[in-house]
TIKOL-50135 format. One record per residue (C-alpha): residue in one letter; residue number from 0; x negated, y negated, z negated. Coordinates in steps of 0.25 Angstrom, whole numbers. Layout:
N
R   residu   num      c1      c2      c3
R        A   NUM       X       Y       Z
...
***
This chain:
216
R   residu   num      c1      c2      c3
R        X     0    -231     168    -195
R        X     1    -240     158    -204
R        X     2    -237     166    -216
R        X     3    -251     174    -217
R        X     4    -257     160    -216
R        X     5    -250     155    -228
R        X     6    -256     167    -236
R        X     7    -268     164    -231
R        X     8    -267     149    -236
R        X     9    -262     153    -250
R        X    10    -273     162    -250
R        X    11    -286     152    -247
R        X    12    -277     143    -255
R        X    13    -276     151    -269
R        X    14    -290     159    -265
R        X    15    -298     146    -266
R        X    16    -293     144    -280
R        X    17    -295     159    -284
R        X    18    -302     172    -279
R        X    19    -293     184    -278
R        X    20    -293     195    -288
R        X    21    -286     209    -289
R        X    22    -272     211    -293
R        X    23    -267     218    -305
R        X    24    -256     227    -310
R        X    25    -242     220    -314
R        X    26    -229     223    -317
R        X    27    -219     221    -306
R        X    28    -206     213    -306
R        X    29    -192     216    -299
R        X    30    -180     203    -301
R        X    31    -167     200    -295
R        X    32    -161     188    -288
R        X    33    -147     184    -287
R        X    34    -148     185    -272
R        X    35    -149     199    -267
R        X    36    -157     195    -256
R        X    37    -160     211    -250
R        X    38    -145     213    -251
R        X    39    -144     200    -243
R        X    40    -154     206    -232
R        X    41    -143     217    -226
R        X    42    -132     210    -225
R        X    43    -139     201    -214
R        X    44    -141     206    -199
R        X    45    -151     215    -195
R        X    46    -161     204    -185
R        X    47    -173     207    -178
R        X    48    -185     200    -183
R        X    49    -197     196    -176
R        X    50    -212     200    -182
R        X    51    -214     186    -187
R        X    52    -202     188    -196
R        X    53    -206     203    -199
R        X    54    -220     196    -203
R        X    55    -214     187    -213
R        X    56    -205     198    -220
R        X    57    -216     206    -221
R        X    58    -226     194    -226
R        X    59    -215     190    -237
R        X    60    -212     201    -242
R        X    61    -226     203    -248
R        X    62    -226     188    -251
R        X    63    -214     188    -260
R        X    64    -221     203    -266
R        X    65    -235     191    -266
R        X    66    -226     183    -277
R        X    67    -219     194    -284
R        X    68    -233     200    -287
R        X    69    -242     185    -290
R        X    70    -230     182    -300
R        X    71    -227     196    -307
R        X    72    -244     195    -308
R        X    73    -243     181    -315
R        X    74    -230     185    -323
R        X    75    -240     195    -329
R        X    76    -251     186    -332
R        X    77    -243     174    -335
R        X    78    -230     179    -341
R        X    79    -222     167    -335
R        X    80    -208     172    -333
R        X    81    -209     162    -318
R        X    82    -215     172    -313
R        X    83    -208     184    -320
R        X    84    -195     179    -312
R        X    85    -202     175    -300
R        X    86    -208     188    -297
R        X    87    -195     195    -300
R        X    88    -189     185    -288
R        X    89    -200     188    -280
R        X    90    -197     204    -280
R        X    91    -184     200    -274
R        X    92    -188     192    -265
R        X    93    -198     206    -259
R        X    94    -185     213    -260
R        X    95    -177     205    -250
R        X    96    -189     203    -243
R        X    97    -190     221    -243
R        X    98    -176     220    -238
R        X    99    -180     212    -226
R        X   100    -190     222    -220
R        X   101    -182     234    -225
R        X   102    -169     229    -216
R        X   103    -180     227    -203
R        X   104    -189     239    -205
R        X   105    -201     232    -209
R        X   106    -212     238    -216
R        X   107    -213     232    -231
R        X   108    -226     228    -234
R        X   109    -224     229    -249
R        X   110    -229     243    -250
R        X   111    -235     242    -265
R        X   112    -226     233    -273
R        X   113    -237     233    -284
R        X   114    -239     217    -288
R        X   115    -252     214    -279
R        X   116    -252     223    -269
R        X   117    -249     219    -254
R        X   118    -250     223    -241
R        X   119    -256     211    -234
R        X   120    -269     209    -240
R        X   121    -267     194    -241
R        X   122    -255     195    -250
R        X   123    -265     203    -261
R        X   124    -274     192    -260
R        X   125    -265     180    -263
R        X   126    -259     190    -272
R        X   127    -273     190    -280
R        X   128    -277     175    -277
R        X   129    -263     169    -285
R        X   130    -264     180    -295
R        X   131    -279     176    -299
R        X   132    -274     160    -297
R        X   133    -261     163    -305
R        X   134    -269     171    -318
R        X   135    -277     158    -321
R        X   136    -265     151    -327
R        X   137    -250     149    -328
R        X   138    -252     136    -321
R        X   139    -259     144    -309
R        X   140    -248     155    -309
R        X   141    -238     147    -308
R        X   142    -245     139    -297
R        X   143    -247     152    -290
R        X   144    -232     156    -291
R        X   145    -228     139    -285
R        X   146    -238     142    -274
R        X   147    -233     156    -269
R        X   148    -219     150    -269
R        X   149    -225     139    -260
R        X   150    -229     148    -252
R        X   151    -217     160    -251
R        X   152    -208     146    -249
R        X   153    -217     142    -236
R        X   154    -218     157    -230
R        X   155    -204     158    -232
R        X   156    -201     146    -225
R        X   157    -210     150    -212
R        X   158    -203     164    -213
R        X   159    -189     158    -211
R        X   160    -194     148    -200
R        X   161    -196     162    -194
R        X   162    -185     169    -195
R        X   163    -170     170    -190
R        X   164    -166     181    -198
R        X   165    -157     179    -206
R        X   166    -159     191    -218
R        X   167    -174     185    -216
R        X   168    -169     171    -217
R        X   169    -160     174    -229
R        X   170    -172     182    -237
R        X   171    -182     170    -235
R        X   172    -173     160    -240
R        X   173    -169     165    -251
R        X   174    -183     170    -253
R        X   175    -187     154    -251
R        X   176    -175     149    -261
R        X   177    -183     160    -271
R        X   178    -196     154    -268
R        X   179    -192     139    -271
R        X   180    -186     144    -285
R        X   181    -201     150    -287
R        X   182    -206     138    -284
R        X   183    -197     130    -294
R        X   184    -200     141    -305
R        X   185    -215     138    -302
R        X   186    -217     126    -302
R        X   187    -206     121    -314
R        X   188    -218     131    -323
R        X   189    -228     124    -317
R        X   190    -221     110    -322
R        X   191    -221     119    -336
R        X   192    -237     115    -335
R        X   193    -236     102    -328
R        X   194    -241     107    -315
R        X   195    -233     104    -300
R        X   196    -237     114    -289
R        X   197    -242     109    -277
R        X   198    -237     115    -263
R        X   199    -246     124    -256
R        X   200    -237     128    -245
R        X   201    -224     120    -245
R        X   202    -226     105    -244
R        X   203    -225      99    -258
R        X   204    -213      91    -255
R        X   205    -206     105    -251
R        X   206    -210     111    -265
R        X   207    -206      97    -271
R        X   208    -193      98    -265
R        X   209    -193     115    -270
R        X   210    -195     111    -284
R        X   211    -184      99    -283
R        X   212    -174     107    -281
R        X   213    -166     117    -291
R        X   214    -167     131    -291
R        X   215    -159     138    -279
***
């Protein structure tokens, strides 16, 4: 797994432009999606899964709850509907990823749902770092939201290199076709203000080619 080294680098990364500081209290969000993606997980077959596969439900289902919280934060500071419906998308995309350790047993690690609190201690710090980058401007927060979406696109993309599951398979890529639609939402405000995002993660010509095509 090269996931917690990705977390890592998005942390020096955002930590060199900004120190950490202690979260808030905000509201939280709830949303639909017109693809019932816990339904979907039963009607797939039960499949063993190995501890790398095991590591990356568990790692993703704190990094979707990682968006859900940076954006309700910024929709609060901010009150740009992008991340309003964003956020509301992002609690679905925890939900399916709930029904995933709930069909193999798995401990979840979202034991608090409140907006900030994780049980990996790395998620609270890059939770703080892009809240404190994100509250300096719209521009920034909106550049924050890009970059998470870089980042959830990459990850998921490693995950399913990993994985032949196919309830796994199906949850990351729909959980990616989410993630690309994020990005376009971003990065079409961000054109609101005459600013492009630059890839952090992805290659450029991969963002390039996100932003090209039409919503899925």
């Amino acid at each position: 797994m090269k996931r917690a080294g990705t977390l890592l680098i998005v942390m020096l990364f955002v930590g060199f432009l900004v120190g950490p500081v202690s979260a808030g209290k905000w509201g939280q969000g709830g949303g639909s999606h017109s693809m019932d993606l816990s339904s979907m997980v039963s009607q797939y077959p039960y499949q063993g899964l190995s501890e790398e596969e095991r590591a990356g439900l568990i790692q993703m289902r704190e990094e979707e709850k990682l968006a859900r919280d940076v954006y309700l934060t910024l929709f609060d500071k901010w009150d740009h509907r992008v991340f309003r419906n964003i956020a509301n998308s992002e609690q679905r995309h925890m939900d399916a990823m709930k029904s995933l350790l709930d069909k193999y047993g798995m401990t979840d690690p979202v034991v608090d749902n409140t907006v900030g609190i994780f049980t990996d201690p790395r998620m609270t710090e890059l939770y703080n770092a892009l809240v404190q980058k994100g509250s300096t401007s719209i521009v920034e927060a909106l550049l924050v939201g890009a970059t998470i979406e870089d980042l959830d696109i990459y990850d998921l993309n490693t995950l399913l290199a990993q994985t032949d599951n196919e309830d796994v398979q199906m949850v990351y890529q729909n959980l990616t076709k989410g993630s690309r639609n994020h990005m376009r939402a971003f990065t079409r405000s961000l054109g609101n203000y005459g600013v492009t995002y630059t890839a952090q993660y992805l290659s450029q010509g991969e963002i390039d080619q996100i932003i090209a095509v039409g919503w899925e």
